[in-house]
C-alpha positions as CSV (number, residue, x, y, z in Angstrom):
1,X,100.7,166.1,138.6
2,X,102.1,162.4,136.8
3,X,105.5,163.4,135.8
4,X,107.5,160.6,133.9
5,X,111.6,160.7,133.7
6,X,113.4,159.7,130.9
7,X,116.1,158.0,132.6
8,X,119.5,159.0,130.5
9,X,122.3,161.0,131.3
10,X,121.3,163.6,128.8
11,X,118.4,165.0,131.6
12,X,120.8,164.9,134.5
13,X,121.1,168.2,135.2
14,X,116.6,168.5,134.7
15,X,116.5,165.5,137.3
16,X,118.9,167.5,139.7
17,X,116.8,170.2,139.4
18,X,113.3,168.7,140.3
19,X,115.4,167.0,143.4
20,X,115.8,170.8,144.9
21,X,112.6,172.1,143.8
22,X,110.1,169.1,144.2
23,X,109.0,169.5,147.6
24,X,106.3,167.0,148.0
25,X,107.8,163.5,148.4
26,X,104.9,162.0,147.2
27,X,105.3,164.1,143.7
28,X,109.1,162.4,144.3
29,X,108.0,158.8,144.4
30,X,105.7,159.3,141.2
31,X,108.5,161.0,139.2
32,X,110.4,157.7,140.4
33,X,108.1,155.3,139.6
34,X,107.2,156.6,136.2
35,X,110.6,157.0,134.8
36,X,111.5,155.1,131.4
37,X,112.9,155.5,128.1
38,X,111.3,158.0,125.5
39,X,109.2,155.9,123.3
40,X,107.3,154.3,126.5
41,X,107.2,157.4,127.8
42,X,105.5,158.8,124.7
43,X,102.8,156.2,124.7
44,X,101.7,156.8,128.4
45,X,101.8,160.2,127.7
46,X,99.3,159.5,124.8
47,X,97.0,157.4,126.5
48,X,96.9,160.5,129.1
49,X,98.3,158.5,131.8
50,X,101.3,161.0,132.4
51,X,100.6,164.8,132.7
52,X,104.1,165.7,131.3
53,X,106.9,164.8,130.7
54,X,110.2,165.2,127.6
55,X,108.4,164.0,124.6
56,X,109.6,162.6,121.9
57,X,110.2,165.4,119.2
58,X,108.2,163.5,116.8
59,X,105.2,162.4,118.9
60,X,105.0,166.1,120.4
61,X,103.8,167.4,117.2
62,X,100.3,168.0,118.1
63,X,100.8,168.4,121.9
64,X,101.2,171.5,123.9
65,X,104.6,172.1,124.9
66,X,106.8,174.4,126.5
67,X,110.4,176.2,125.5
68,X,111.9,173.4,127.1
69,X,113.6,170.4,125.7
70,X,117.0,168.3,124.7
71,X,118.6,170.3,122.5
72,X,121.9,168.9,120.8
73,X,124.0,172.2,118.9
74,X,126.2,170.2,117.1
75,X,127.4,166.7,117.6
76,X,125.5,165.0,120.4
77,X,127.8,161.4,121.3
78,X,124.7,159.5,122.3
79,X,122.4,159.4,118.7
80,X,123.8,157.0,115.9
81,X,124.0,155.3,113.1
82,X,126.3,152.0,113.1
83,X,126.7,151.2,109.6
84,X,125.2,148.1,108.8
85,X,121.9,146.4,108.1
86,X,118.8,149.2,109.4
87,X,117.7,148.1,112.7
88,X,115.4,151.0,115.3
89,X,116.5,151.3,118.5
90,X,113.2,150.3,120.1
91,X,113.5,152.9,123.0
92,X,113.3,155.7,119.9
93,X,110.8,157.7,118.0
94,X,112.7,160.6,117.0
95,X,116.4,159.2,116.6
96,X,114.7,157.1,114.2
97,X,112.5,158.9,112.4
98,X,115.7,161.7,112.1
99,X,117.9,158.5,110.7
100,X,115.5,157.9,107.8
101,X,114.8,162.0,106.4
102,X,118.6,161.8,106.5
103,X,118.4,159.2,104.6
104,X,121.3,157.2,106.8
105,X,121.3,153.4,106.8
106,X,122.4,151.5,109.8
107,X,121.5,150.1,113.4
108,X,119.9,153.3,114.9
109,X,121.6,153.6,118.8
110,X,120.7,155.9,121.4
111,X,121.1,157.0,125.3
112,X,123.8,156.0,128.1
113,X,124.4,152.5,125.7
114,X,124.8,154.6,122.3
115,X,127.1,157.4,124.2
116,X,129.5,154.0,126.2
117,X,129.4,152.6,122.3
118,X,131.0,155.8,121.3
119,X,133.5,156.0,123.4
120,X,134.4,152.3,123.4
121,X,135.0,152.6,119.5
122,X,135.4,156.3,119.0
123,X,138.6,155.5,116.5
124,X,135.7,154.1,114.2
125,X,135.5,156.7,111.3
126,X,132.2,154.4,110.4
127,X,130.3,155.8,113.1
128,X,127.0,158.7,112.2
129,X,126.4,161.2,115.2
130,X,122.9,161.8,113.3
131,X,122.9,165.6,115.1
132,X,126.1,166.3,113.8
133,X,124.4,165.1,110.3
134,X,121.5,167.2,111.2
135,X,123.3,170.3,111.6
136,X,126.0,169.9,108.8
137,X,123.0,169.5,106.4
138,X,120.7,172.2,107.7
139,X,122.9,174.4,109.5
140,X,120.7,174.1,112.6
141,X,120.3,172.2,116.5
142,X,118.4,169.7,116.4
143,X,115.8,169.1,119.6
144,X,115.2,165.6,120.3
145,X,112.4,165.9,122.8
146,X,110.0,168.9,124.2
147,X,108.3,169.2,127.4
148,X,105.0,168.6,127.1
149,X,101.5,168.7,129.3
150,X,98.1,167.6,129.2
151,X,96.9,168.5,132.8
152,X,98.3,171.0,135.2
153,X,100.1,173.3,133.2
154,X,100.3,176.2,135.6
155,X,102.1,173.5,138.2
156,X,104.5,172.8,135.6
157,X,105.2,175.9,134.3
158,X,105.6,177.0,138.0
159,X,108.0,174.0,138.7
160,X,110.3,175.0,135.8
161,X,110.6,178.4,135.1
162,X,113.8,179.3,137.3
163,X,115.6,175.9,135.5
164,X,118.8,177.0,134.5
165,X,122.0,174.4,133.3
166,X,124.9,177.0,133.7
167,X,123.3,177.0,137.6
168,X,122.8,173.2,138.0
169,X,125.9,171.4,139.8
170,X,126.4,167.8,139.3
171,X,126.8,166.6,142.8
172,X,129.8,163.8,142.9
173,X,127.7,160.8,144.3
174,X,125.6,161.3,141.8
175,X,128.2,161.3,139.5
176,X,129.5,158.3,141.2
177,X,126.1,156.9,140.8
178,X,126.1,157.4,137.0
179,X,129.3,156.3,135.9
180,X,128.9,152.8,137.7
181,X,125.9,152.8,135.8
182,X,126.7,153.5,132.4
183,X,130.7,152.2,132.7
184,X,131.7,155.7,131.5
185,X,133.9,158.1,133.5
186,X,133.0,161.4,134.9
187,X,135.0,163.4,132.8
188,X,133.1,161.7,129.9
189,X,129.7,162.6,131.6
190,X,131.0,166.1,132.2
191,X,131.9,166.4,128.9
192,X,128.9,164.8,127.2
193,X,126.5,167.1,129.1
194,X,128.3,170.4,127.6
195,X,126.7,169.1,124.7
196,X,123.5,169.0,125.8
197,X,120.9,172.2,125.5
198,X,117.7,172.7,127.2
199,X,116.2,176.2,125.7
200,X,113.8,175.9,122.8
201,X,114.4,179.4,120.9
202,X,114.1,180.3,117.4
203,X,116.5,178.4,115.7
204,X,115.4,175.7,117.7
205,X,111.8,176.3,116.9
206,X,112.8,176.7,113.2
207,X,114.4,173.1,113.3
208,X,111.0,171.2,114.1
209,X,108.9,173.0,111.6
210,X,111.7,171.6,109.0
211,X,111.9,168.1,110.9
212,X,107.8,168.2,110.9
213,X,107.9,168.5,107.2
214,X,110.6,166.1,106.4
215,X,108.4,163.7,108.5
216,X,105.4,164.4,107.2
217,X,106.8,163.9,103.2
218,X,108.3,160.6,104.3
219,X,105.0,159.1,105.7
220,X,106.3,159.4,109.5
């Protein structure tokens, strides 16, 4: 099995995970070597040369996926819109395709580098958490990325069925890791990953079928 890593903060507590439960090091070095950001991610997965992997929400449309995925409630920190001149963030599909049904202008920002912008200018009014958009609008989470597979689904399903976040503890070196990183303190990381939701249920569910649509009437 080819999994691929999306290497943000927001699937810390995934990664942490796999690192208990992956017991072949060699299924370790290939989770390694194959970790990017999601719109890379989403092309290899296309071209079938990752078996799974957290797909962009967007580009998982038509792939086989499980209840699994990054979820944002309410206001996610680390998806926005900086008022301005429209500019993709070029490691995006979803975050930019969710900026245009909203119809939000702006430099589209996302990840470690859009959740350090937040907190560097937080005082900002001017700033668009496009989930918090999302849900004011719709009244609903909206899931960024789903776990998808196109080859050893049983494995997967296997790997990550006793995943839990209430269960997963952030160990501090890894913390340490992460905030020398991304120049953001552990509180901040602590508190940005309370935002963060993993289960795709049926409000969840409910959400894509209305993103898929919104998509779909704008040409995305």
């Amino acid at each position: 099995m080819i999994f691929a890593k999306i290497d943000f903060i927001n699937l810390l507590p995934f990664h942490i995970y796999l690192k208990k439960n992956v017991k072949s090091s060699q299924l370790k070095q290939i989770i390694e070597h194959n970790k990017s950001y999601p719109s890379l991610i989403n092309k290899r997965f296309k071209k079938r040369k990752v078996h799974s992997a957290f797909i962009s929400s967007i580009k998982s449309k038509n792939e086989k996926a499980l209840d699994l995925g990054i979820v944002a409630k309410n206001e996610v920190l680390s998806v926005l819109a900086i008022p301005g001149e429209y500019k993709k963030d070029y490691q995006s599909d979803t975050s930019n395709a969710l900026a245009s049904v909203l119809n939000i202008k702006g430099q589209v920002l996302i990840g470690d580098k859009a959740l350090k912008y937040y907190h560097s200018a937080q005082k900002n009014n001017e700033i668009i958490d496009l989930a918090l958009k999302w849900k004011e609008k719709y009244n609903l989470p909206f899931v960024f990325a789903r776990l998808c597979v196109n080859k050893n689904e049983k494995q997967l399903r296997a790997l990550v069925k006793n995943f839990d976040k209430k269960k997963i503890k952030i160990p501090q070196y890894i913390l340490e890791i992460y905030t020398k990183r991304s120049g953001l303190t552990k509180d901040q990381i602590k508190d940005y990953l309370q935002k963060i939701d993993y289960d795709i249920k049926t409000k969840e569910k409910k959400s894509l079928k209305l993103f898929f649509k919104l998509t779909q009437q704008k040409g995305i």
